[in-house]
N, C-alpha and C positions, 0 to 999 in steps of 0.2 A: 363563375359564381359571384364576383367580384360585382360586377355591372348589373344583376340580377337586383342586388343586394342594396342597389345606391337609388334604385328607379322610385318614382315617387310613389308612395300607399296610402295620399291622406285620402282618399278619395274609398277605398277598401277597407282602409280601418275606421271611418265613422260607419260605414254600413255593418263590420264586424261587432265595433262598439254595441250598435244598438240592439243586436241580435244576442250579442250576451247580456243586455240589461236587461231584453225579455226574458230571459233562460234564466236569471237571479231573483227578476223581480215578480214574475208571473207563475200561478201553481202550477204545478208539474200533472196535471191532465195529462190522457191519450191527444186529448184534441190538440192543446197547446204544443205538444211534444211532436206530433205530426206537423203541424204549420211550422214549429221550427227548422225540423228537418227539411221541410222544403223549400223554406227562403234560404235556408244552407245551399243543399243543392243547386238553387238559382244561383246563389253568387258563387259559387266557386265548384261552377259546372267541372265534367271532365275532361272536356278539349281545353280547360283554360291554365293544364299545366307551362304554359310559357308563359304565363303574366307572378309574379310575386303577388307575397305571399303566396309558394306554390301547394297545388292541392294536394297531392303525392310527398310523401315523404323521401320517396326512391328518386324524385326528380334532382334533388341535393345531390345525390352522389355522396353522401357520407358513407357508405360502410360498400365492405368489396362482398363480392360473391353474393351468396341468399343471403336477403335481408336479414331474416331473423338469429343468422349468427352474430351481428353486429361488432363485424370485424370491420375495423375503422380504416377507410382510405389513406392515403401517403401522407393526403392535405390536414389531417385533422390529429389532435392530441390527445389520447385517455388523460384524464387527471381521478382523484378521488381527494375528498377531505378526511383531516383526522377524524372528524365525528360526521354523523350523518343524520340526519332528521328524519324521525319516525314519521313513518306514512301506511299504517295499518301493515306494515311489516315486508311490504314489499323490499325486493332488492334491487339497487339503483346501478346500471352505467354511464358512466359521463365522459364526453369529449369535446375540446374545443376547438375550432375555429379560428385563425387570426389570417389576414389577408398578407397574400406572399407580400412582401415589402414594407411589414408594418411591426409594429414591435409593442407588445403592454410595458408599463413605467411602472417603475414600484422605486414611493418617497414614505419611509417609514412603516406605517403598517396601509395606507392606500396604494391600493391595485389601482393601474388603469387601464384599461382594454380599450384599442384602438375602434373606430369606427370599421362595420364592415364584420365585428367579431360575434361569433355564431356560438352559442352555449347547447350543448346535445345533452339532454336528459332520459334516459329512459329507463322504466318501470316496470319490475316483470316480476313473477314469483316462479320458482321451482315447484313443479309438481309434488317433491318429496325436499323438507327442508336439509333431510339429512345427506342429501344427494344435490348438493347443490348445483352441480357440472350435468347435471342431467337433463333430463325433460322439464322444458319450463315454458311458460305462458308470459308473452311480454303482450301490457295492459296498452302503456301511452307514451310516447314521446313529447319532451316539452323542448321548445327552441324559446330560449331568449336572442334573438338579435339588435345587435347595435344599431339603428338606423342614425341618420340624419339628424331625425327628429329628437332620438335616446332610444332608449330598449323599448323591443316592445316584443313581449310573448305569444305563442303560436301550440295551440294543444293538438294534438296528434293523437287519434286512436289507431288502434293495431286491429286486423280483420281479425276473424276466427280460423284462417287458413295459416296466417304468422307468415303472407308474403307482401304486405304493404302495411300502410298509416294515412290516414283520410283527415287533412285538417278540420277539427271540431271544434266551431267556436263556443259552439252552446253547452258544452260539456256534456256525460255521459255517467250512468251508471252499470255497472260492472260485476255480475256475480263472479266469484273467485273462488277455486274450492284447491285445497292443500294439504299437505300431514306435517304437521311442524316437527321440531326438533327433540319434544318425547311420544312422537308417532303417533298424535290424536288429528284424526277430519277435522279441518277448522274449513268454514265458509264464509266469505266477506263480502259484503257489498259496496266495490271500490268506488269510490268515484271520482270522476275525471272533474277538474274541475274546467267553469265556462271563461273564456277569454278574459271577462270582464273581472273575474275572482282571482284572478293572478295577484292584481296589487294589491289585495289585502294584503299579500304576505310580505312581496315584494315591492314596498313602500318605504323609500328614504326620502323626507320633505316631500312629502306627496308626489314622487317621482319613483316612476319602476325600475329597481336596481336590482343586479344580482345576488344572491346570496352567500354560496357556497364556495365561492373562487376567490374569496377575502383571505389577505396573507396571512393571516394567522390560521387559515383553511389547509393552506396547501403548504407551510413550513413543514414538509416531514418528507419521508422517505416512500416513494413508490416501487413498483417492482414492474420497473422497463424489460421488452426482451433481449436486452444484456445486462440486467442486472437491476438491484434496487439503487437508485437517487435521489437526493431532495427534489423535490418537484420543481421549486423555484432556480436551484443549482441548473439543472438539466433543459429547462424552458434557454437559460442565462447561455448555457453552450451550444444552443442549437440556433443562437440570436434574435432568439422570440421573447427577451426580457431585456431591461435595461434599470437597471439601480441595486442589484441584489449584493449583499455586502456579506454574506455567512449567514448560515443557518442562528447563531447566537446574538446574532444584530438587528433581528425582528422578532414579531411576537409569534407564539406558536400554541397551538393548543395539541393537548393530548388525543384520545382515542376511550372514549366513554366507556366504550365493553372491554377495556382491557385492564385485569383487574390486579394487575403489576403495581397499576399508578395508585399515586396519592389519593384518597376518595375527595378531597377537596376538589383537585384539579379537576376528576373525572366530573363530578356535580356541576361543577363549575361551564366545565364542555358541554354538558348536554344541554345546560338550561343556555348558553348560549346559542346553540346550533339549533335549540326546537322555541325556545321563546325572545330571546332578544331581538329577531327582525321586528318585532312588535313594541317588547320592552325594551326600549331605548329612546337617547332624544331626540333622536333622527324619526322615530318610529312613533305607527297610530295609537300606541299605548303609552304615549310622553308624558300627557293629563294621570294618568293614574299615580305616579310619583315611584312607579314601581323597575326599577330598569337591572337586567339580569345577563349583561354582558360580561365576559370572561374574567373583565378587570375590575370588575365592580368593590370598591372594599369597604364601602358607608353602609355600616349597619342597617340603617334607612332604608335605603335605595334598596338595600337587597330582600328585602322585605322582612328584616327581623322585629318581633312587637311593633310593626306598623298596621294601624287601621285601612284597610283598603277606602279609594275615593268614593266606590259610587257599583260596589259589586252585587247589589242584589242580592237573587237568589244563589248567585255563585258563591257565596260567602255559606251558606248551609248554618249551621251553627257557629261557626266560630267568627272568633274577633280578630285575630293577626292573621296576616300574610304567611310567617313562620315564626311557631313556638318553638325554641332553641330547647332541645330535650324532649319534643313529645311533635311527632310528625303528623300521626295523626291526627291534633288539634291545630292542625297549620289548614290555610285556605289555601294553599300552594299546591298541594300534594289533593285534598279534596278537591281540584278544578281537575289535575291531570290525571285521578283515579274516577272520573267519571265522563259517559259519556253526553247526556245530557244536555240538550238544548239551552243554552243560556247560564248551564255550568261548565261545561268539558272548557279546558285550555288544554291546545290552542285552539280556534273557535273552527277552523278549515285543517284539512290535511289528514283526518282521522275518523274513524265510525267505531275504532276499537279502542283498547285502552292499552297503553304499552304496562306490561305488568313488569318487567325488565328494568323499564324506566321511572316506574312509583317504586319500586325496591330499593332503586338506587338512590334517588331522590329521598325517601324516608329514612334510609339510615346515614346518610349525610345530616338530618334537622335531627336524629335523634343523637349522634353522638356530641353536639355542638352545649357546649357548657349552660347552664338554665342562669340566667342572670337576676 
């Protein structure tokens, strides 16, 4: 995989590139959506599982036995974050990648993932939410890998048999039908998104970086098949980390849905893990003056009696970012309780509205003192 992994793509990835520009930039016709589908096929025919970016998912060798159990090989590592980023409710597995002889670095709260390191995403829903161990439908697989060049992402649809994954540049949409967690039909129309839409989300300095695998991600306690341990402890004894100093020597965040914690911290988590890829300084929402990472403590920044820069119709009626006492006269909570074209935040990654996550989100701005 190693040698797979290092071969040159720039010649693949302008031709990917421009296949996702059309799939972003051009309406979603039969016709458009056909000619896509076929310059796909042209370039990453089915005899071309030996060339990278491979077409097959199953060509990796990530997970043993059938696919669709996605039980991970010897080579690769489950991880999970304390909180997770709503995606129309799907539920996520994730595994990593590090190449045998190479190790991630952690200097304070930066991760670094060696060249070579592979990120496994994948997407799937439970046919019954209350049965989660049950029958389920996994949507898409996303691989961020480390190239040469930097990251660069790779979207993976799943067949309707659930015995492979057919790299999709142009992304896809996806009926989705389920019984959620008080037994009502809910149907979704998921979508995948196109190669080219990845860094919207995944954009540090105009550079595709990852998300989810940031230390203050993985400082907590997983549950290995012998047992739970800090994530970062456990990478550190298996000599696939190098700097880890204790769990209370870095930053760590909580777990949004666990309603033990402090609602601060939980608010705090969620708006980190579902908007600060965006709002921050590193991030395409730097201009807006609006930034809602975990640390944030300027009133300001966090958007309390702040006029937004330049929101539009996203701003609906009101004036502040958030009215400290009254949620529902915050633009905060009105972007993320809607879905809405040029209202909903965050602008990709959803067709629904997390109602879970505007609950929580509003009684955080409602209990905060009215100044």
């Amino acid at each position: 995989m190693n040698e797979s992994i290092k071969k040159s793509v720039s010649q693949v990835y302008t031709f990917l590139l421009l296949v996702g520009l059309m799939a972003s930039c051009a309406p979603h016709t039969s016709e458009q959506e056909a000619m896509s589908e076929s310059i796909e096929e042209a370039l990453v025919p089915e005899e071309a599982d030996g060339e990278f970016p491979y077409r097959r998912l199953s060509t990796y060798g990530f997970f043993d036995g059938e696919m669709a159990s996605l039980s991970p090989s010897a080579h690769i590592l489950p991880y999970q974050p304390a909180s997770s980023l709503f995606t129309d409710y799907a539920l996520k597995s994730r595994f990593v990648y590090l190449p045998e002889g190479t190790q991630a670095s952690l200097e304070g709260e930066e991760l670094s993932l060696p060249q070579g390191t592979i990120l496994i995403k994948n997407f799937y829903y439970p046919a019954d939410f209350r049965k989660p161990e049950g029958e389920r439908r996994i949507i898409e697989t996303r691989l961020m890998i480390h190239e040469e060049s930097g990251w660069e992402a790779y979207p993976y649809l799943w067949n309707e048999s659930q015995t492979d994954a057919v790299l999709k540049v142009v992304g896809a949409e996806k009926e989705v039908r389920f019984i959620n967690q008080s037994g009502e039909e809910q149907v979704i129309n998921y979508l995948v998104p196109n190669k080219n839409q990845c860094k919207s989300c995944h954009n540090k300095n105009e550079s595709l970086a990852p998300l989810g695998v940031q230390t203050r991600h993985l400082n907590h306690d997983f549950e290995y098949k012998d047992g739970a341990e800090n994530q970062l402890a456990h990478w550190t004894k298996i000599g696939k980390l190098v700097g880890f100093e204790g769990k209370s020597a870095h930053p760590s965040l909580v777990n949004y849905e666990d309603t033990n914690q402090i609602l601060n911290d939980r608010a705090m988590a969620y708006l980190d893990i579902n908007c600060s890829h965006c709002h921050r300084a590193e991030g395409p929402a730097s201009t807006s003056g609006l930034f809602l990472t975990y640390g944030q403590k300027d009133p300001l920044k966090l958007g309390i009696y702040k006029t937004p820069v330049a929101a539009g119709k996203g701003s609906g009626s009101h004036t502040y970012d958030i009215v400290p006492g009254d949620g529902d006269a915050s633009i905060l909570l009105h972007r993320m309780n809607s879905t809405e074209i040029g209202v909903a935040m965050p602008e990709l990654g959803r067709t629904s509205i997390h109602t879970e996550g505007v609950a929580l989100i509003r009684e955080w701005i409602n209990q905060m003192d009215r100044k």
